[in-house]
C-alpha positions as CSV (number, residue, x, y, z in Angstrom):
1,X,132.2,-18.4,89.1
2,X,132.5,-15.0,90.9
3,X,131.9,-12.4,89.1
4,X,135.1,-9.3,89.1
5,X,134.0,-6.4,92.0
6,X,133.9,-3.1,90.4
7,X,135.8,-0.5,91.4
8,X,133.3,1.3,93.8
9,X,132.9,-1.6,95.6
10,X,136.3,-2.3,96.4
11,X,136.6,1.7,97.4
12,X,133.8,0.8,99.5
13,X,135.5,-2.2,101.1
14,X,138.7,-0.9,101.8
15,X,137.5,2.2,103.2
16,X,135.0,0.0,105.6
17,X,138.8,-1.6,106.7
18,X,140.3,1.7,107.1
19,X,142.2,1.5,104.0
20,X,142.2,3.8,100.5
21,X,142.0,2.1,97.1
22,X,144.2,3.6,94.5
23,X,143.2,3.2,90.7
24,X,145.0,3.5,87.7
25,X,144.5,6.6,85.9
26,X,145.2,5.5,82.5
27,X,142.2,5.5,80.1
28,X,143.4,3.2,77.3
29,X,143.3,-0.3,77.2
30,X,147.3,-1.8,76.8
31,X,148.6,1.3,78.1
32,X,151.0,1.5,81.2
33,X,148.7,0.3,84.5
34,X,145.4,0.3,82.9
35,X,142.6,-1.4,85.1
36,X,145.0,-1.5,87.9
37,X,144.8,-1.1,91.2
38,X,146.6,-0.3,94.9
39,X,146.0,-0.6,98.0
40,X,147.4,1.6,101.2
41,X,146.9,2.7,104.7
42,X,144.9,5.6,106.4
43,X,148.4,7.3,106.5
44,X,149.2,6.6,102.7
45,X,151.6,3.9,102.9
46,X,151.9,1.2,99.6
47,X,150.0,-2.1,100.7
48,X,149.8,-4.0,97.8
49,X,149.8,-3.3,93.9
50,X,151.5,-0.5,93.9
51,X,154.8,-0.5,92.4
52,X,157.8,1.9,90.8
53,X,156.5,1.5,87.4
54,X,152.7,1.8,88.6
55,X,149.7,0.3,89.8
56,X,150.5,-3.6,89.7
57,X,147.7,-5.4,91.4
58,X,144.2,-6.7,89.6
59,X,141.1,-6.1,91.2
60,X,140.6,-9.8,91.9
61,X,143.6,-9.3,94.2
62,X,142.4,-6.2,95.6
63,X,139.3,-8.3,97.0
64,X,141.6,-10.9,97.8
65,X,143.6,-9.5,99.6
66,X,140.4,-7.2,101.8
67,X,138.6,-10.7,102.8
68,X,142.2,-12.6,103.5
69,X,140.9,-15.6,100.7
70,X,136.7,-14.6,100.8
71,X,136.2,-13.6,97.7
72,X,133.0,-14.5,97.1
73,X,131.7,-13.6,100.0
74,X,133.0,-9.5,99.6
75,X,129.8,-8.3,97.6
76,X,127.3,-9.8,100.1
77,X,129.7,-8.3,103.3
78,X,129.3,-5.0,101.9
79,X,126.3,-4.7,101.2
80,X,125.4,-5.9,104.6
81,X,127.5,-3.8,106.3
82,X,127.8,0.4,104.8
83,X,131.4,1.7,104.7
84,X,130.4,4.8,107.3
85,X,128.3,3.1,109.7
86,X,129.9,3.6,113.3
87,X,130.6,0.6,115.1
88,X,127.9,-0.5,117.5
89,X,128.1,0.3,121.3
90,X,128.2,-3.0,123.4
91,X,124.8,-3.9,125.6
92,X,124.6,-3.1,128.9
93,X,124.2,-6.2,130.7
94,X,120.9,-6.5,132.1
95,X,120.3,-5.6,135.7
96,X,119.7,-9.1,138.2
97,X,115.9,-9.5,138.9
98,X,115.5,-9.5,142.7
99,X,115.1,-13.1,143.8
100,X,111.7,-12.3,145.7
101,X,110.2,-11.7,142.2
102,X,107.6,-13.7,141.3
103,X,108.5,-13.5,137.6
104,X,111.5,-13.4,135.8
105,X,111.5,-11.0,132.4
106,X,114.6,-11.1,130.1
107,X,115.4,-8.3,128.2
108,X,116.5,-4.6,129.9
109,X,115.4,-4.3,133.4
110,X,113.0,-1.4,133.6
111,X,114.7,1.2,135.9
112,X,112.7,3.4,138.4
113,X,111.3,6.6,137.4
114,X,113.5,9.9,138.4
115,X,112.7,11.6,141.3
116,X,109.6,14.0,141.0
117,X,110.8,17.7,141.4
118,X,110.1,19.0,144.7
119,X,107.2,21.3,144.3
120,X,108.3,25.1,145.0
121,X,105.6,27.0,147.1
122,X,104.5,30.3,145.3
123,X,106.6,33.5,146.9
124,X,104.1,35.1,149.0
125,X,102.2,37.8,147.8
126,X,104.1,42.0,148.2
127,X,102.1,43.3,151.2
128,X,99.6,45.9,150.4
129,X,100.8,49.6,151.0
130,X,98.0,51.2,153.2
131,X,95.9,53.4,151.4
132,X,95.8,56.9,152.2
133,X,92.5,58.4,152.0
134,X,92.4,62.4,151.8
135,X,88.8,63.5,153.0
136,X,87.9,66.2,151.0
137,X,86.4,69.5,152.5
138,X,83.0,68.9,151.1
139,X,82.9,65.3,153.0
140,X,83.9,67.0,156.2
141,X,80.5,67.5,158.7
142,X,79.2,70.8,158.6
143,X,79.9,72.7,161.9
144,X,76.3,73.1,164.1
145,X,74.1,76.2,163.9
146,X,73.8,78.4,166.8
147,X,71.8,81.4,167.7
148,X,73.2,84.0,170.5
149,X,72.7,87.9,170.9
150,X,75.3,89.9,169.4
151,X,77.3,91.5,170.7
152,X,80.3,94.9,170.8
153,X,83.0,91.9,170.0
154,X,80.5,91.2,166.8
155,X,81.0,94.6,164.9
156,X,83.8,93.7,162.4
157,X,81.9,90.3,161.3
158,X,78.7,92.3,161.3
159,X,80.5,94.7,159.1
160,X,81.5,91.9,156.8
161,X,78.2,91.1,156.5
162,X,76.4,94.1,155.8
163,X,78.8,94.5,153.0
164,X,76.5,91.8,150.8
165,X,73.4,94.2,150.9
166,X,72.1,94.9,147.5
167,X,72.7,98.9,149.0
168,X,75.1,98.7,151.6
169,X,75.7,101.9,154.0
170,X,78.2,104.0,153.2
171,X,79.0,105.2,156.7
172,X,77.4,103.4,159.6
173,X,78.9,103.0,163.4
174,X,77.9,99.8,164.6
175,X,79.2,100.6,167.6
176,X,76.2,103.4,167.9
177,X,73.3,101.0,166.3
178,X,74.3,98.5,168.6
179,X,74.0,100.0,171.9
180,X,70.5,101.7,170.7
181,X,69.3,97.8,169.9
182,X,70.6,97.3,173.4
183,X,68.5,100.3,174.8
184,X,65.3,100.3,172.8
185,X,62.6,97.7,172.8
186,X,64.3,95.8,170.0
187,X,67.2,92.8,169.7
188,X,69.8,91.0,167.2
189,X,71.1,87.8,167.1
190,X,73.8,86.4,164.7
191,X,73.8,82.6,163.7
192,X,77.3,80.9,163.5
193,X,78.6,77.8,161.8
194,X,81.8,77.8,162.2
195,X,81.7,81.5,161.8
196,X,79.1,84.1,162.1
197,X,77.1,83.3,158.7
198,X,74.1,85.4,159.7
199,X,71.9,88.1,161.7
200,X,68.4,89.1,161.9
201,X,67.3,92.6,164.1
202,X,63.7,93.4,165.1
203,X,61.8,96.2,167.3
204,X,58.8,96.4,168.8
205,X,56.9,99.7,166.8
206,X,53.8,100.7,168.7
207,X,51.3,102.1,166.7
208,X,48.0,103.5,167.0
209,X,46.2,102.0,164.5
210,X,47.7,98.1,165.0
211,X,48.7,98.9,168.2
212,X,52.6,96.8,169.3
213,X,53.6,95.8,165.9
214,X,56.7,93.6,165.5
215,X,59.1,94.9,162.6
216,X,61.9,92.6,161.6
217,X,63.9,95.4,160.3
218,X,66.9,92.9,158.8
219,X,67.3,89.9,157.9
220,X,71.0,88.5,156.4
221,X,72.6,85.4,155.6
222,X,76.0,85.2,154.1
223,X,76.0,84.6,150.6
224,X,78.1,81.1,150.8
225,X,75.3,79.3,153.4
226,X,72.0,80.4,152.1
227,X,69.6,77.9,151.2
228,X,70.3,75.9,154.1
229,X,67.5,77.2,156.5
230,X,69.7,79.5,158.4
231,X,66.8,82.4,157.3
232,X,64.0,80.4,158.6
233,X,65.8,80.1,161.5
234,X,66.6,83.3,162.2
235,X,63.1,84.2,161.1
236,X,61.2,82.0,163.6
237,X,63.7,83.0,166.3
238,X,62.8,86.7,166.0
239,X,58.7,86.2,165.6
240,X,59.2,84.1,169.2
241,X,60.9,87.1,170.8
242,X,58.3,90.1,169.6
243,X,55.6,87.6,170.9
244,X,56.6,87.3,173.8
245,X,56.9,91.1,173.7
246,X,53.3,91.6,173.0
247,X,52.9,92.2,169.4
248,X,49.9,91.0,167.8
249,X,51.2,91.4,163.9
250,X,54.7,90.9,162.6
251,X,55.6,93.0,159.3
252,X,59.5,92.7,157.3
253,X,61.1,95.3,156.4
254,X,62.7,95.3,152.4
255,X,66.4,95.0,154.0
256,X,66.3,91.4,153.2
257,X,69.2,89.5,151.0
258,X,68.3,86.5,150.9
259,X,68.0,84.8,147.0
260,X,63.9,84.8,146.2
261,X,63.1,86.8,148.6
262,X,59.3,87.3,148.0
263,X,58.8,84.0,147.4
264,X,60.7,82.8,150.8
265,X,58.3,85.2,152.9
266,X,55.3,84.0,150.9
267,X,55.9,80.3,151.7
268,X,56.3,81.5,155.3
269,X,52.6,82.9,155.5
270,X,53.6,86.2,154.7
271,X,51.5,88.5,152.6
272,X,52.2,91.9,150.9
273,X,50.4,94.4,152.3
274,X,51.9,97.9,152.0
275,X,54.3,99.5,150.2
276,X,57.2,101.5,152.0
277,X,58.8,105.2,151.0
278,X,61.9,106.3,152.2
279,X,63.8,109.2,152.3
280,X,66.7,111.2,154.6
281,X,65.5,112.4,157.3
282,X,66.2,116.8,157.1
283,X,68.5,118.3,159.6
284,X,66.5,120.3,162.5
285,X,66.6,123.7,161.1
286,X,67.9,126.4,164.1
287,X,65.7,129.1,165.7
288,X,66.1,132.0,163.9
289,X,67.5,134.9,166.4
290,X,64.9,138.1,167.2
């Protein structure tokens, strides 16, 4: 004999047939509609068991009436089958296998892989902006050294220059000097680098004693370009000239600015040998009248 569904179940059922179950809200046996039930549509429209007086139908009917006469078989449909689970979607049909196939698989054709995704060449690299390269001065060649007589055009650079002796002359006229170099037995050159940088003035002194004695009476090199063998330079130039001239002995004068002095004219061979005293010369006194 089947047993009576409870009421969840038949909830259960009629909702899985798109129907509501109504139950009987009375709570004591003999009372009005107690252990009642109803049925009615999604929309709420009466069905069965549900009357002017109440709730009419048993719930015997109820599952009756879901299964149209299946009873018995109600419990084991709904447990099979969940109130909310969504309706299964249909099967594709399987595709045809091509008749040149050498074997025939049932079940879901396998379909061909999607197209591989064209590969996208890398953008080209940004050109390179050219790169400027500023030379600085100090890369820059340093302009050739040259040796020349001076000259009248030389007098303002020469008086640029004589302005870095450790005592320069308070009032000179090159002008004067130069054209006595030019006369005497005596020359000057200048050295230029991009400039004059240098000078170096010697004479011819006879004496009795020594007899021609060659005097390098000044030797100068601008105080940015020393230490870069202009001096020697100058030096050797001058020695060449007063031997050609005749003198046996060359002696420098103490009008040399030139950093280390001593020891520059000591690793040229140069010994000390004498010591020199100056002094103005006196003005030529006039003949007294008789």
């Amino acid at each position: 004999m089947a047993t009576e569904p409870t009421a969840d179940e038949l909830r259960a059922i009629a909702e899985h047939r798109g129907m509501k179950l109504v139950r009987s809200r009375k709570r004591t046996p003999g009372v009005g509609d107690y252990g009642k039930f109803g049925l009615t549509d999604a929309a709420g429209k009466p069905l069965l068991g549900i009357g002017k007086q109440g709730l009419t139908a048993s719930a015997a009917e109820i599952a009756e009436y879901l299964r149209g006469g299946a009873a018995d078989s109600w419990k084991l449909s709904a447990e099979r089958e969940p109130a909310a689970k969504p309706a299964k979607k249909a099967a594709k049909p399987a595709e045809p296998i091509e008749e040149h196939s050498p074997i025939r698989r049932r079940g879901k054709a396998r379909t061909s892989p999607p197209p591989a995704r064209r590969r996208q060449d890398p953008p080209p690299p940004p050109k390179a902006r050219p790169v400027l390269r500023i030379v600085k001065p100090d890369a820059l060649p340093e302009p050739e050294l040259g040796l020349r007589p001076a000259t009248a055009k030389d007098r303002k650079a020469l008086g640029r220059l004589l302005a870095e002796l450790a005592d320069p002359p308070r009032r000179i006229s090159l002008d004067a000097n130069l054209d006595a170099i030019g006369k005497a037995n005596a020359g000057l050159l200048v050295a230029e680098a991009g400039g004059l940088v240098g000078c170096c003035a010697w004479a011819a002194v006879p004496t009795l004693q020594h007899g021609l004695v060659g005097r390098v009476t000044l030797l100068l090199v601008d105080g940015d370009h020393r230490r870069r063998g202009i001096g020697t330079t100058l030096l050797t130039a001058a020695e060449t000239a007063l031997a050609k001239a005749g003198c046996g002995t060359i002696e420098i004068m103490s009008d040399i600015m030139i950093n280390n002095a001593h020891n520059f004219l000591r690793t040229l061979k140069f010994e000390q040998k004498s010591y020199r005293f100056v002094r103005p010369a006196a003005a030529p006194s006039k003949a007294r009248r008789s």
